[in-house]
Backbone as XML, in Angstrom:
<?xml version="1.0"?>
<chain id="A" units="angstrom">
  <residue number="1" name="UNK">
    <atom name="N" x="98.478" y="76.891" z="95.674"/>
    <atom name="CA" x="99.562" y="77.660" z="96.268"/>
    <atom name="C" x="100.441" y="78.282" z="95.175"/>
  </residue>
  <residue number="2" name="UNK">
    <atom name="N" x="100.697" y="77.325" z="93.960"/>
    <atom name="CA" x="101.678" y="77.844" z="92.872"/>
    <atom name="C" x="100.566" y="79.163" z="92.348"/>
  </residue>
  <residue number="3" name="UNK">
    <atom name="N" x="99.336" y="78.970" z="92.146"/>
    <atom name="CA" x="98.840" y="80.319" z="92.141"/>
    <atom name="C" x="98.683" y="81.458" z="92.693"/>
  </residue>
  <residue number="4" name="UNK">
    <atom name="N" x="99.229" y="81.577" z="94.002"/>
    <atom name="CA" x="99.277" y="82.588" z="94.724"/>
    <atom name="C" x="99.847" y="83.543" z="94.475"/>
  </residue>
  <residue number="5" name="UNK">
    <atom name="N" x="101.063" y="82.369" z="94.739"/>
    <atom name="CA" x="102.715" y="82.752" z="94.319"/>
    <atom name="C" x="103.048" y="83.438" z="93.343"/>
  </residue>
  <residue number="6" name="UNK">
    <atom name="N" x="102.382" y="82.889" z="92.011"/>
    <atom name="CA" x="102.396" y="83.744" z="90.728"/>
    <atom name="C" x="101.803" y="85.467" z="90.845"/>
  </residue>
  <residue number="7" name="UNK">
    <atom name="N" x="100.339" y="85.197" z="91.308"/>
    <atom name="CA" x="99.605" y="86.580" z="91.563"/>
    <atom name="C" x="99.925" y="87.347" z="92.238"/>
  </residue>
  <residue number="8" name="UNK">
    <atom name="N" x="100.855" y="87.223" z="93.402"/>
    <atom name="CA" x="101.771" y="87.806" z="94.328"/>
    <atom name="C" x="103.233" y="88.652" z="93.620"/>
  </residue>
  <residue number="9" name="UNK">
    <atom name="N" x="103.446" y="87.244" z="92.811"/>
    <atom name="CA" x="104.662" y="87.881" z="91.654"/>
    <atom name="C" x="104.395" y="89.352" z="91.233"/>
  </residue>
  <residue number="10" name="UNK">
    <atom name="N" x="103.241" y="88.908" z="90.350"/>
    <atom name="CA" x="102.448" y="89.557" z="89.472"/>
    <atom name="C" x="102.183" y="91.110" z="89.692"/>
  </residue>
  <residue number="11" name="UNK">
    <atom name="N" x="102.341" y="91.458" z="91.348"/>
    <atom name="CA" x="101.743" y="92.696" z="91.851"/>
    <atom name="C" x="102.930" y="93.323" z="91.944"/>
  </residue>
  <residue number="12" name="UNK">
    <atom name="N" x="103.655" y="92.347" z="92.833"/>
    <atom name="CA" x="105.709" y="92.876" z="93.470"/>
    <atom name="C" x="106.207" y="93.321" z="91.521"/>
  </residue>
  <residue number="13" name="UNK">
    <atom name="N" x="105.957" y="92.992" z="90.562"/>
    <atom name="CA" x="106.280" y="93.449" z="89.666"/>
    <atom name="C" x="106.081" y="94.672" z="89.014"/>
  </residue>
  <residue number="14" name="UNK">
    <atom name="N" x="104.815" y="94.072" z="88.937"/>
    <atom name="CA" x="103.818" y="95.523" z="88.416"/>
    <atom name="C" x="104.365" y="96.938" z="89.811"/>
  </residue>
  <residue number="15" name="UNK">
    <atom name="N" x="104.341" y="96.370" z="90.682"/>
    <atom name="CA" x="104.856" y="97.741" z="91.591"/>
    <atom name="C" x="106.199" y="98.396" z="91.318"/>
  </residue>
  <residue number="16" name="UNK">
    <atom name="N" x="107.066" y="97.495" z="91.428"/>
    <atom name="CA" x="108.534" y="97.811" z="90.951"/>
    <atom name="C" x="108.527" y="98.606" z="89.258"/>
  </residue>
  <residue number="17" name="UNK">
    <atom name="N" x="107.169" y="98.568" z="88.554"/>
    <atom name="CA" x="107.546" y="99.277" z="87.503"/>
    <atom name="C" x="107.549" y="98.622" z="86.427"/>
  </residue>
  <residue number="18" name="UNK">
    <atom name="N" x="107.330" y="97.588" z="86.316"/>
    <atom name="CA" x="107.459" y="96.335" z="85.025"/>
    <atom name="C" x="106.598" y="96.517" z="84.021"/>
  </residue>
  <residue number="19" name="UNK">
    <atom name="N" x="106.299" y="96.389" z="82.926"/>
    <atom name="CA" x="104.985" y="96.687" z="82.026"/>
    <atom name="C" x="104.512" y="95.408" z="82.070"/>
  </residue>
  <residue number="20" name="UNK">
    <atom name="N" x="103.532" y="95.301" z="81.141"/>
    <atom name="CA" x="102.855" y="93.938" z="81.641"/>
    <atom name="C" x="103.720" y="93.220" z="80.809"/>
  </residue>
  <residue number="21" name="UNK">
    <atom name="N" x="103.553" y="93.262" z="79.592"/>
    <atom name="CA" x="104.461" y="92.371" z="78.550"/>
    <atom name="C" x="105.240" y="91.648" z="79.583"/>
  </residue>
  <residue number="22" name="UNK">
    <atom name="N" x="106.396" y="92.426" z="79.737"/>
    <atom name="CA" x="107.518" y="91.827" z="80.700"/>
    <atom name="C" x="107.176" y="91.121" z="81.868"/>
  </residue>
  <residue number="23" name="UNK">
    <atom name="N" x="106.452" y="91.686" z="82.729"/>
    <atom name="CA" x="105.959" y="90.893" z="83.383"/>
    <atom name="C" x="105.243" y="89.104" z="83.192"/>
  </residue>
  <residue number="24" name="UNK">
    <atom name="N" x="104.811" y="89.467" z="82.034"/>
    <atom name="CA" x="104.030" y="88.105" z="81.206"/>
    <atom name="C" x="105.549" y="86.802" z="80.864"/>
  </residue>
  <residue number="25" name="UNK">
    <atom name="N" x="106.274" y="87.828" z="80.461"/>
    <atom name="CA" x="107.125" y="86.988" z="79.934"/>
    <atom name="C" x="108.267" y="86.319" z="81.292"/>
  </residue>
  <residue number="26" name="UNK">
    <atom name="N" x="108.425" y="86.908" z="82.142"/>
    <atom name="CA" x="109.024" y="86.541" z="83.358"/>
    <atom name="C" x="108.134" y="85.382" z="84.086"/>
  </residue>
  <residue number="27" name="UNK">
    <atom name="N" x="107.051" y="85.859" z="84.621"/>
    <atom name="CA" x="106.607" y="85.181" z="85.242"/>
    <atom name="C" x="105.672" y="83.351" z="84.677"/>
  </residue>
  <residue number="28" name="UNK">
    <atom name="N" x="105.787" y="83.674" z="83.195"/>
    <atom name="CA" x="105.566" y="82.198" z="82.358"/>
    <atom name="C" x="107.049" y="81.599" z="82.367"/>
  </residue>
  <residue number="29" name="UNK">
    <atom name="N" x="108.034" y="82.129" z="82.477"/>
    <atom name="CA" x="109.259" y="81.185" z="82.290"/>
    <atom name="C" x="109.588" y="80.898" z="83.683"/>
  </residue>
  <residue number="30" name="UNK">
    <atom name="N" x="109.154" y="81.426" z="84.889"/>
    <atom name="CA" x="109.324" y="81.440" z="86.690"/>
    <atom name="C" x="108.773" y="80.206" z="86.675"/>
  </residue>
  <residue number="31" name="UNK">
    <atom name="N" x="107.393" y="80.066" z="86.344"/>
    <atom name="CA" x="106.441" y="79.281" z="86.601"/>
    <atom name="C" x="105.960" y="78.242" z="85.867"/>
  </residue>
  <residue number="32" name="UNK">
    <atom name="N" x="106.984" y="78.500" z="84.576"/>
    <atom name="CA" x="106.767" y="77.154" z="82.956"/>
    <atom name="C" x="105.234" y="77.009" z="83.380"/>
  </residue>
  <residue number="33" name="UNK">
    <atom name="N" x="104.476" y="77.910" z="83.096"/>
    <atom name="CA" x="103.274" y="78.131" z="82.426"/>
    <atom name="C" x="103.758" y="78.893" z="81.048"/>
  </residue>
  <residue number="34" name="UNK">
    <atom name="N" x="102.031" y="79.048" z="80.713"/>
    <atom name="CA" x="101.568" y="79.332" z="79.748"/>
    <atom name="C" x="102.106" y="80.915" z="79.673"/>
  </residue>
  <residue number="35" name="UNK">
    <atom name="N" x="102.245" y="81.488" z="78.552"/>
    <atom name="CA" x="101.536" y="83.123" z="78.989"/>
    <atom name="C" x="100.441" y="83.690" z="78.724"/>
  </residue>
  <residue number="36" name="UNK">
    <atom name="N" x="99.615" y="82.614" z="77.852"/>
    <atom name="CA" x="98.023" y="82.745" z="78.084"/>
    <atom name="C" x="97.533" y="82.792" z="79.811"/>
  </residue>
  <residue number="37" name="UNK">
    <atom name="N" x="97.931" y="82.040" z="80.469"/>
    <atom name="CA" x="97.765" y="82.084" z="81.981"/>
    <atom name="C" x="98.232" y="83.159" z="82.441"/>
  </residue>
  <residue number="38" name="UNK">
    <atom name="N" x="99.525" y="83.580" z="82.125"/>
    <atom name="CA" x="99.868" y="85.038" z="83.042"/>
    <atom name="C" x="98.734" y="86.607" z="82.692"/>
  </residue>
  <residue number="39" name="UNK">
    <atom name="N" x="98.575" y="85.981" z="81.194"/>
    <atom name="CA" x="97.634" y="87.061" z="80.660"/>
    <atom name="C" x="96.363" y="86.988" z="81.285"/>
  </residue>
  <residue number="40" name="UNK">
    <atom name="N" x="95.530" y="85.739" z="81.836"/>
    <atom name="CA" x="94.535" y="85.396" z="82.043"/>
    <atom name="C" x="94.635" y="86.305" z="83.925"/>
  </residue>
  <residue number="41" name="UNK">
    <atom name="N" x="95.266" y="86.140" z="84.370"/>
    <atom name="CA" x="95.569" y="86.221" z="85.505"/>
    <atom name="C" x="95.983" y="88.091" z="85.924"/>
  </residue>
  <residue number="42" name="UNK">
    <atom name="N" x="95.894" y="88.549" z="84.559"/>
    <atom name="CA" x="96.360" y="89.974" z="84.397"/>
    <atom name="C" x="94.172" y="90.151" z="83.853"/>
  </residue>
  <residue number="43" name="UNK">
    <atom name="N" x="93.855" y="89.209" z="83.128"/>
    <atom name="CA" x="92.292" y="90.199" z="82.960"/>
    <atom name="C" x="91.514" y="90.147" z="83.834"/>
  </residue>
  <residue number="44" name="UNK">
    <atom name="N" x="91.553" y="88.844" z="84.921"/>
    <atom name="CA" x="90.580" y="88.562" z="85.746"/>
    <atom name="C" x="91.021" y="89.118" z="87.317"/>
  </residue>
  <residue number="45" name="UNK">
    <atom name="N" x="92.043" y="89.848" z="87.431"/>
    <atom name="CA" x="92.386" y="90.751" z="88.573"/>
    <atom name="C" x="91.781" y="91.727" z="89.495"/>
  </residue>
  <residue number="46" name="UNK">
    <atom name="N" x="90.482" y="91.695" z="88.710"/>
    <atom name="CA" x="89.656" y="92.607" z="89.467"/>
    <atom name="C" x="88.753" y="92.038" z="90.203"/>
  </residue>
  <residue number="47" name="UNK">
    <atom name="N" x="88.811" y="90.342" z="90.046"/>
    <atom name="CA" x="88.273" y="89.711" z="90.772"/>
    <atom name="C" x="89.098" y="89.058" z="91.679"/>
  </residue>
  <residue number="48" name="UNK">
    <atom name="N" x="90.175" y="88.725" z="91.452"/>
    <atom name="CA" x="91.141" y="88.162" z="92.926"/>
    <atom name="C" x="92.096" y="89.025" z="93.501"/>
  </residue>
  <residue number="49" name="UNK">
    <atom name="N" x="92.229" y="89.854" z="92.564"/>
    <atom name="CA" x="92.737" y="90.965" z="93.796"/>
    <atom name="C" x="92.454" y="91.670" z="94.679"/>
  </residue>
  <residue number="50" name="UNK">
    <atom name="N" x="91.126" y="91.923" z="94.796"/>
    <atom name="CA" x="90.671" y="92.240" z="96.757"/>
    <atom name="C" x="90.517" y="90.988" z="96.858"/>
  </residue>
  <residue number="51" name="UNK">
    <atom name="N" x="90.554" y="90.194" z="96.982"/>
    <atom name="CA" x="90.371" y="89.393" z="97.788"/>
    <atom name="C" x="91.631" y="88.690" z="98.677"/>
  </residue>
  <residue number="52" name="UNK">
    <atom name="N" x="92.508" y="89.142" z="97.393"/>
    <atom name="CA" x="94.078" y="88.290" z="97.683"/>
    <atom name="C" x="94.855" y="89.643" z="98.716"/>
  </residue>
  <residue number="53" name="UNK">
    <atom name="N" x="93.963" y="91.090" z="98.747"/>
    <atom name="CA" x="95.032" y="91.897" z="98.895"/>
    <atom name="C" x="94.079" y="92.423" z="100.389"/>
  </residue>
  <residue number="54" name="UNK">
    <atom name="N" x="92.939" y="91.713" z="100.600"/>
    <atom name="CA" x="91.811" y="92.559" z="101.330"/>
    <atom name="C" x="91.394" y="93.941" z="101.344"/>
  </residue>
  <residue number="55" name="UNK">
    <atom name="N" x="90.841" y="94.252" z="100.350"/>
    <atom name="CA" x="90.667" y="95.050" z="100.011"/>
    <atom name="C" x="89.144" y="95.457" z="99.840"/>
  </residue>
  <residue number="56" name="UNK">
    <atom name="N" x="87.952" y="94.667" z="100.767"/>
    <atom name="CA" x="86.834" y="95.275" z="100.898"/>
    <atom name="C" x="86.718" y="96.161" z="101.861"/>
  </residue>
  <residue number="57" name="UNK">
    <atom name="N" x="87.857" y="96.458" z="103.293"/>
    <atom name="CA" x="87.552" y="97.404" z="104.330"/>
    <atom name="C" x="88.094" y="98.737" z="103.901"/>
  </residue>
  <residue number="58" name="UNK">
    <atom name="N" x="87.637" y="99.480" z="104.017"/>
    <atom name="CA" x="88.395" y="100.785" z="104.080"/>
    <atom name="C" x="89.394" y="100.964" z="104.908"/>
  </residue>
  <residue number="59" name="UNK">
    <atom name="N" x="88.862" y="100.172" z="106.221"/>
    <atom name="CA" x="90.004" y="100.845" z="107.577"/>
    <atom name="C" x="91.125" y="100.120" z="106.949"/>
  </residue>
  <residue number="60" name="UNK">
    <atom name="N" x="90.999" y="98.695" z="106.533"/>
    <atom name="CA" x="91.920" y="98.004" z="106.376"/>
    <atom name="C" x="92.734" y="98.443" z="105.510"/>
  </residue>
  <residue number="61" name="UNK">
    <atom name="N" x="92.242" y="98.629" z="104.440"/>
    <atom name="CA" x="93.095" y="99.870" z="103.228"/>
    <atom name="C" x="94.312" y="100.834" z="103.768"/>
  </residue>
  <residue number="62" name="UNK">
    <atom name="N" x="93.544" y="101.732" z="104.737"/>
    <atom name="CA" x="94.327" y="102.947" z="105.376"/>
    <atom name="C" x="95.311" y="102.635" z="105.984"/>
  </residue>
  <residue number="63" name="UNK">
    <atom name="N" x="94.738" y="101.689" z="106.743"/>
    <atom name="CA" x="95.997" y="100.767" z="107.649"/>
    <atom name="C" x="97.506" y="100.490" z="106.631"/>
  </residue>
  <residue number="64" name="UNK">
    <atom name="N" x="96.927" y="99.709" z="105.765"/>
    <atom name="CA" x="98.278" y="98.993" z="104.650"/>
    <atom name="C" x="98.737" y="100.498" z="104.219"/>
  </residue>
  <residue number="65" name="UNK">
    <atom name="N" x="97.925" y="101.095" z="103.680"/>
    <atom name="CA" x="98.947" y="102.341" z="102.996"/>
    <atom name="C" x="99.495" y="102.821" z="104.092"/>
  </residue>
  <residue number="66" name="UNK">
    <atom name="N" x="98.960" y="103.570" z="105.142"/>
    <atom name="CA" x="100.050" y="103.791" z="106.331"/>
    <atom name="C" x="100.940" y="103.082" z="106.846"/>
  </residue>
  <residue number="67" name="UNK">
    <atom name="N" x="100.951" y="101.769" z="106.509"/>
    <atom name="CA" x="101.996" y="100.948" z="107.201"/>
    <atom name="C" x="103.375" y="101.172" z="106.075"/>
  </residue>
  <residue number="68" name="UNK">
    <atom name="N" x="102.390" y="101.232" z="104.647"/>
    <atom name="CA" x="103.354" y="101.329" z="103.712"/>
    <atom name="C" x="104.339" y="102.789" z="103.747"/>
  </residue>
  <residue number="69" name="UNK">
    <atom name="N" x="103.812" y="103.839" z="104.319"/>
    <atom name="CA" x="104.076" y="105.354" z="103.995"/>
    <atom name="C" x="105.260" y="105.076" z="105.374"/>
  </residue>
  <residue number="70" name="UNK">
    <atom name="N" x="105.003" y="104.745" z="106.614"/>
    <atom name="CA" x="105.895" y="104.436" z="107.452"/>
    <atom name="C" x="106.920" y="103.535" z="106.972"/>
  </residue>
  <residue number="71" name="UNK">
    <atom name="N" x="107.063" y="102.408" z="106.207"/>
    <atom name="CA" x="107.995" y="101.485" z="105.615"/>
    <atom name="C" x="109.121" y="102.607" z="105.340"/>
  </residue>
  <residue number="72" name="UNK">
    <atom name="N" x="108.743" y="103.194" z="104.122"/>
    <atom name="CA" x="109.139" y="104.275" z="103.061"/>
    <atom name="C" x="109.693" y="105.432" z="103.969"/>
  </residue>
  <residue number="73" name="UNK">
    <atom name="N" x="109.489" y="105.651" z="105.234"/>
    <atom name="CA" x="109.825" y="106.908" z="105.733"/>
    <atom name="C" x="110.940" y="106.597" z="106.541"/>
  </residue>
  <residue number="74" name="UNK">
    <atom name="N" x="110.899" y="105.319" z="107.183"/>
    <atom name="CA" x="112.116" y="104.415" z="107.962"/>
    <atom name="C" x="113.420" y="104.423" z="106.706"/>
  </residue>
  <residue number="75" name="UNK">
    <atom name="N" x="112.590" y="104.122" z="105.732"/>
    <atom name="CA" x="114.190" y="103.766" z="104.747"/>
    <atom name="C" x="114.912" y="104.727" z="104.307"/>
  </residue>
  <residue number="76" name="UNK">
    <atom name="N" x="114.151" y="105.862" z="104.277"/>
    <atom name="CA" x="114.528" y="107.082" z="103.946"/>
    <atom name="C" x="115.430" y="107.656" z="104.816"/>
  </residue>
  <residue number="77" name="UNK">
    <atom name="N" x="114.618" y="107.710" z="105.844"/>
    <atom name="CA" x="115.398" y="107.977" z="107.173"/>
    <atom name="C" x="116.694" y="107.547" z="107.257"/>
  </residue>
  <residue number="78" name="UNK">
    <atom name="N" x="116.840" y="106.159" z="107.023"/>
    <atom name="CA" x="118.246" y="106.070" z="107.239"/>
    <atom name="C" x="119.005" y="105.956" z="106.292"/>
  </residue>
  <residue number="79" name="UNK">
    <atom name="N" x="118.788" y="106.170" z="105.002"/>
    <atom name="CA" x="119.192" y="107.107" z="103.595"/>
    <atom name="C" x="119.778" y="108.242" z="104.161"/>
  </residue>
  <residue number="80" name="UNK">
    <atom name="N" x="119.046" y="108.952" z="104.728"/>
    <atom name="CA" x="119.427" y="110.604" z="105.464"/>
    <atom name="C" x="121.104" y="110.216" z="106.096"/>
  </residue>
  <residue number="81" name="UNK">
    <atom name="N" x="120.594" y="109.663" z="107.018"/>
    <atom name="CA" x="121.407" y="109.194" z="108.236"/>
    <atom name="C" x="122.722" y="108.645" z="107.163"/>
  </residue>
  <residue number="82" name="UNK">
    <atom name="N" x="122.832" y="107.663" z="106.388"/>
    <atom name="CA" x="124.171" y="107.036" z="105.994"/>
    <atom name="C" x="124.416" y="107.658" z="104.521"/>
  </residue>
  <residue number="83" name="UNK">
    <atom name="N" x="123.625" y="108.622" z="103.964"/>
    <atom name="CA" x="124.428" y="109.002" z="102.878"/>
    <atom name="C" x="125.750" y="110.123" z="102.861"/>
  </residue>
  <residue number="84" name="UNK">
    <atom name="N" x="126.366" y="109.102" z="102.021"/>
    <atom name="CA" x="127.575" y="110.144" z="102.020"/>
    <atom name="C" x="127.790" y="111.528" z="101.247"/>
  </residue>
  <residue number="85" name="UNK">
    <atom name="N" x="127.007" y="112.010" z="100.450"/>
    <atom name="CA" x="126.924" y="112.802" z="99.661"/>
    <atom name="C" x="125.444" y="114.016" z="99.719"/>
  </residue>
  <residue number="86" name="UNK">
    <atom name="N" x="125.599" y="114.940" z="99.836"/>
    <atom name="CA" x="124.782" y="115.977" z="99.938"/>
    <atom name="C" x="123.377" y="115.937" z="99.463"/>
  </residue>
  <residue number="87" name="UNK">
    <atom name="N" x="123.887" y="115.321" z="97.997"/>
    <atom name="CA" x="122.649" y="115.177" z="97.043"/>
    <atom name="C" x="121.999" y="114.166" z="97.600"/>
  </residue>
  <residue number="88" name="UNK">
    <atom name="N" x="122.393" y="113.257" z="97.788"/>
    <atom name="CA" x="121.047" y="112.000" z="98.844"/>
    <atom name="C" x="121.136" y="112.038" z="99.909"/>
  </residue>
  <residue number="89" name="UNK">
    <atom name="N" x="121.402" y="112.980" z="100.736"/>
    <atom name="CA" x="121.253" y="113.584" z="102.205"/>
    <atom name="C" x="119.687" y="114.257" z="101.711"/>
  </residue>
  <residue number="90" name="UNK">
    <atom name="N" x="119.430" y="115.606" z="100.909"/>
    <atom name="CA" x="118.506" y="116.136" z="100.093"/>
    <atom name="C" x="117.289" y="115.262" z="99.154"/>
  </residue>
  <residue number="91" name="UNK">
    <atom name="N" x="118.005" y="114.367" z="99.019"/>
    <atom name="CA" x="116.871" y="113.081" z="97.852"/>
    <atom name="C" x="116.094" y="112.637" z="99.490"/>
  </residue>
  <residue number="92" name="UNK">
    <atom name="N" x="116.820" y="112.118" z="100.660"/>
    <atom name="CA" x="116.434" y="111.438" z="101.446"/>
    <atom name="C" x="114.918" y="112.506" z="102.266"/>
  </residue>
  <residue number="93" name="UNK">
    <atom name="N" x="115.735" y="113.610" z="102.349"/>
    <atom name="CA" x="114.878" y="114.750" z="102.938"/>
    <atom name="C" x="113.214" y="114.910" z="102.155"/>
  </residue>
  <residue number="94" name="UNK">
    <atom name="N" x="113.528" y="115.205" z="100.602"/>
    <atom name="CA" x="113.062" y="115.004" z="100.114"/>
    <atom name="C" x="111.487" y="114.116" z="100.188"/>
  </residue>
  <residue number="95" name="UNK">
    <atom name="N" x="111.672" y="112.836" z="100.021"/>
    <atom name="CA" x="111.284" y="111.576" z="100.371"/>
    <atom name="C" x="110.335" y="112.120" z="101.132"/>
  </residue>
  <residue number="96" name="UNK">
    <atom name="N" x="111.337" y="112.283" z="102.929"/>
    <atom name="CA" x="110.643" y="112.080" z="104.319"/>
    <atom name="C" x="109.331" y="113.033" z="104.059"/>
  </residue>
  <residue number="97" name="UNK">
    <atom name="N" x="109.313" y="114.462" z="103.570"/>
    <atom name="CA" x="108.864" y="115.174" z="103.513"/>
    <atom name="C" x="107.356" y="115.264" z="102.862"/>
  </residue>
  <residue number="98" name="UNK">
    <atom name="N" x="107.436" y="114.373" z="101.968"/>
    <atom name="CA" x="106.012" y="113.760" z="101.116"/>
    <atom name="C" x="105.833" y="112.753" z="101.378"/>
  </residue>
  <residue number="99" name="UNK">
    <atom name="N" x="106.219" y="111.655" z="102.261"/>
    <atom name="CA" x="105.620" y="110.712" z="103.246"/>
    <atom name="C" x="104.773" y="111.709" z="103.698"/>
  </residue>
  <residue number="100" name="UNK">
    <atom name="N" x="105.207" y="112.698" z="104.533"/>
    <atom name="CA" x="104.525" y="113.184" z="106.123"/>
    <atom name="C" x="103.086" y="113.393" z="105.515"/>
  </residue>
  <residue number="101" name="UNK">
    <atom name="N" x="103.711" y="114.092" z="104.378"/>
    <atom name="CA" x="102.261" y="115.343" z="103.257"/>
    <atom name="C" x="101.184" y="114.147" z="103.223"/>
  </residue>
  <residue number="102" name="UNK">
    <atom name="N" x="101.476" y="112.857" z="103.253"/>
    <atom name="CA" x="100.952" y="111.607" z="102.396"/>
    <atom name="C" x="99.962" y="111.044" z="103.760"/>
  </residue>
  <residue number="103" name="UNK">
    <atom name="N" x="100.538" y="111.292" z="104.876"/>
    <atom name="CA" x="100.643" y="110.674" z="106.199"/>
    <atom name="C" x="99.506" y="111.605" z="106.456"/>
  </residue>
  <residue number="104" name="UNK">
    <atom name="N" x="99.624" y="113.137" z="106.386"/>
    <atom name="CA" x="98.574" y="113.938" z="107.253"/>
    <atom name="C" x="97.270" y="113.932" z="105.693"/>
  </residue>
  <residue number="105" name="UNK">
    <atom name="N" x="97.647" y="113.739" z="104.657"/>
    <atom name="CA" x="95.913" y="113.009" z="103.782"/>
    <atom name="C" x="95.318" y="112.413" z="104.321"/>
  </residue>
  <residue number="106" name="UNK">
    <atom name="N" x="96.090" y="111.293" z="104.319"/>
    <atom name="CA" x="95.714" y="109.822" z="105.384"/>
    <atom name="C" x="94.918" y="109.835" z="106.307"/>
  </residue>
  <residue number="107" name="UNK">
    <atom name="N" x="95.400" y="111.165" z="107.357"/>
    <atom name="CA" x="94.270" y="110.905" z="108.448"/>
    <atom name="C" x="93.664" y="112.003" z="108.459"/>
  </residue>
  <residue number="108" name="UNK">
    <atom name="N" x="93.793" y="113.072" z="107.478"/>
    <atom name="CA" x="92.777" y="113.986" z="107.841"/>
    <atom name="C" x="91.393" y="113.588" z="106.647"/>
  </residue>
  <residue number="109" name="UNK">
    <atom name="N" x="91.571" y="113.110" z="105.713"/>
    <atom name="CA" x="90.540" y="112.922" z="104.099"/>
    <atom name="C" x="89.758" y="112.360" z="104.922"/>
  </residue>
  <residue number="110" name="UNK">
    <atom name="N" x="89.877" y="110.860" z="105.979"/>
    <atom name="CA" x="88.712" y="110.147" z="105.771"/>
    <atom name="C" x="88.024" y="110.879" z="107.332"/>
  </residue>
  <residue number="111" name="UNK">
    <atom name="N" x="88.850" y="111.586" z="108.017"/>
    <atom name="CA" x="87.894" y="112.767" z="109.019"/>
    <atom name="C" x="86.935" y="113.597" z="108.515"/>
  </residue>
  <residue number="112" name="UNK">
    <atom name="N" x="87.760" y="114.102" z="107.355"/>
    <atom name="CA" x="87.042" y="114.735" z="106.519"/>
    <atom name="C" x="85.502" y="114.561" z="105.969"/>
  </residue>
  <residue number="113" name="UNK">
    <atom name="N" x="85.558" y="113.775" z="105.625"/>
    <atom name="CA" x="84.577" y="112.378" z="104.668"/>
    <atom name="C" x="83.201" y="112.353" z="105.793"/>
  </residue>
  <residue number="114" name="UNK">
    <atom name="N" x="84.066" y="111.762" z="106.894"/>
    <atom name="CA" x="83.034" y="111.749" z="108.099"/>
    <atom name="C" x="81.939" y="112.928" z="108.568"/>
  </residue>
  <residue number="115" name="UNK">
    <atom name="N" x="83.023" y="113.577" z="108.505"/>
    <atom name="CA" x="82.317" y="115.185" z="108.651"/>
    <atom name="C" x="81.055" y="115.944" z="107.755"/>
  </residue>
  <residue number="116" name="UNK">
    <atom name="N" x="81.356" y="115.645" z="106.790"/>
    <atom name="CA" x="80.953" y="116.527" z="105.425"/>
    <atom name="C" x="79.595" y="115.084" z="105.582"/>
  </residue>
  <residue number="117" name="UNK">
    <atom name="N" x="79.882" y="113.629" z="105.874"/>
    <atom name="CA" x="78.695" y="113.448" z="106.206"/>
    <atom name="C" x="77.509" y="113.332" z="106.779"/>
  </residue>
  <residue number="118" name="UNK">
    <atom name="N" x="78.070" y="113.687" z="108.076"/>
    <atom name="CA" x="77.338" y="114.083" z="109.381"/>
    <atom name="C" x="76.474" y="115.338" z="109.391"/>
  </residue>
  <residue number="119" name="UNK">
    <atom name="N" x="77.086" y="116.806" z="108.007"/>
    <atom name="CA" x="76.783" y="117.651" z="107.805"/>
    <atom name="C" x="75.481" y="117.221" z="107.037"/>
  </residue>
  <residue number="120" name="UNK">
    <atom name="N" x="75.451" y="116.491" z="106.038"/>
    <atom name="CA" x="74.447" y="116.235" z="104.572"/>
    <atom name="C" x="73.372" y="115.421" z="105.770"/>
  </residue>
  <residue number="121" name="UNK">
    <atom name="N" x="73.709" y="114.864" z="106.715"/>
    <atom name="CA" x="72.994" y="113.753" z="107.682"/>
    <atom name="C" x="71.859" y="115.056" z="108.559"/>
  </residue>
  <residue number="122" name="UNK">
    <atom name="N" x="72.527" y="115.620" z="108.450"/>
    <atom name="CA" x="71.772" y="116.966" z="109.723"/>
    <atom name="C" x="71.374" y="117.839" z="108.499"/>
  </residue>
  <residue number="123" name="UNK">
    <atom name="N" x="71.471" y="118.247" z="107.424"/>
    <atom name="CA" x="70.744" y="119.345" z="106.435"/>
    <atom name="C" x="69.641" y="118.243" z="106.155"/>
  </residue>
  <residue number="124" name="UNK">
    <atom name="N" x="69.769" y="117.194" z="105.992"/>
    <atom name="CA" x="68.901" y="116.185" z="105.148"/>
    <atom name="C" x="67.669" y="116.233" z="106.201"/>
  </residue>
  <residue number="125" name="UNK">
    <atom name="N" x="67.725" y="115.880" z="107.345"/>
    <atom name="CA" x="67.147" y="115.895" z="108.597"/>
    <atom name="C" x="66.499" y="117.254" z="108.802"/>
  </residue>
  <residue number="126" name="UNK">
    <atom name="N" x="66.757" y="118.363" z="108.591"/>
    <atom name="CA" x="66.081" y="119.754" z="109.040"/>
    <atom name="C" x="65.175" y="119.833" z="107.770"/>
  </residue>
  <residue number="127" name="UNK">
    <atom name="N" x="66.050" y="119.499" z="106.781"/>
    <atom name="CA" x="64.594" y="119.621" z="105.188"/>
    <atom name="C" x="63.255" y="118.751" z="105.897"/>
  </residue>
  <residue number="128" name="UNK">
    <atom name="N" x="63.440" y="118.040" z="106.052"/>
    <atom name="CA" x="62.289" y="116.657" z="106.305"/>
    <atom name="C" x="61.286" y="117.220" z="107.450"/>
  </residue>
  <residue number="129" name="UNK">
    <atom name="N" x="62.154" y="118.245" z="107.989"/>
    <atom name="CA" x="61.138" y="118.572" z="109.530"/>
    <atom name="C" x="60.261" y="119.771" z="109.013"/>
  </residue>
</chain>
């Protein structure tokens, strides 16, 4: 469990922007480990992180980033709504605006994807005949 916890750290950091160094050095004094361990736990990531993050489905993927792009568009939103000042009335707008851009990738790329293979599925099929 104390390993989870750490590798969980490890990501909420790295997301917020942390370099690794820092990260190394925080999370060995959190956890009075090693920072050979935090380092260890930074090379072998490509093996527990789908697993820790589920990250073999695609749908499942799309899902989290959309849940994430909606998170981000709520907070914004009410950024809009309670700022007092013009300039983050505009930062907030901002924001909402490349969510949406982010939102209509989202569901049009993997339509897309589908398509373009259904196309190669039916050219592939008329060569053969």
């Amino acid at each position: 469990m104390e390993t989870l916890k750490r590798r969980l750290d490890l990501l909420r950091l790295e997301g917020i922007g942390l370099d690794q160094s820092e990260i190394v050095k925080q999370l060995s004094e959190k956890y009075q480990t090693t920072v050979r361990t935090i380092q260890y736990d930074f090379a072998k990531r490509v093996v527990w992180q789908p697993k820790l993050l589920d990250l073999k489905d695609s749908d499942k993927i799309l899902m989290k980033v959309i849940n994430r792009y909606e998170q981000i568009y709520r907070n914004a939103a009410f950024k809009y709504l309670t700022a007092e000042n013009e300039n983050a009335q505009l930062g907030a707008l901002n924001i909402m605006a490349r969510v949406n851009e982010k939102l209509a990738e989202s569901a049009v790329i993997p339509d897309l994807i589908a398509r373009l293979v259904t196309i190669e599925e039916q050219a592939n099929r008329k060569m053969k005949m």
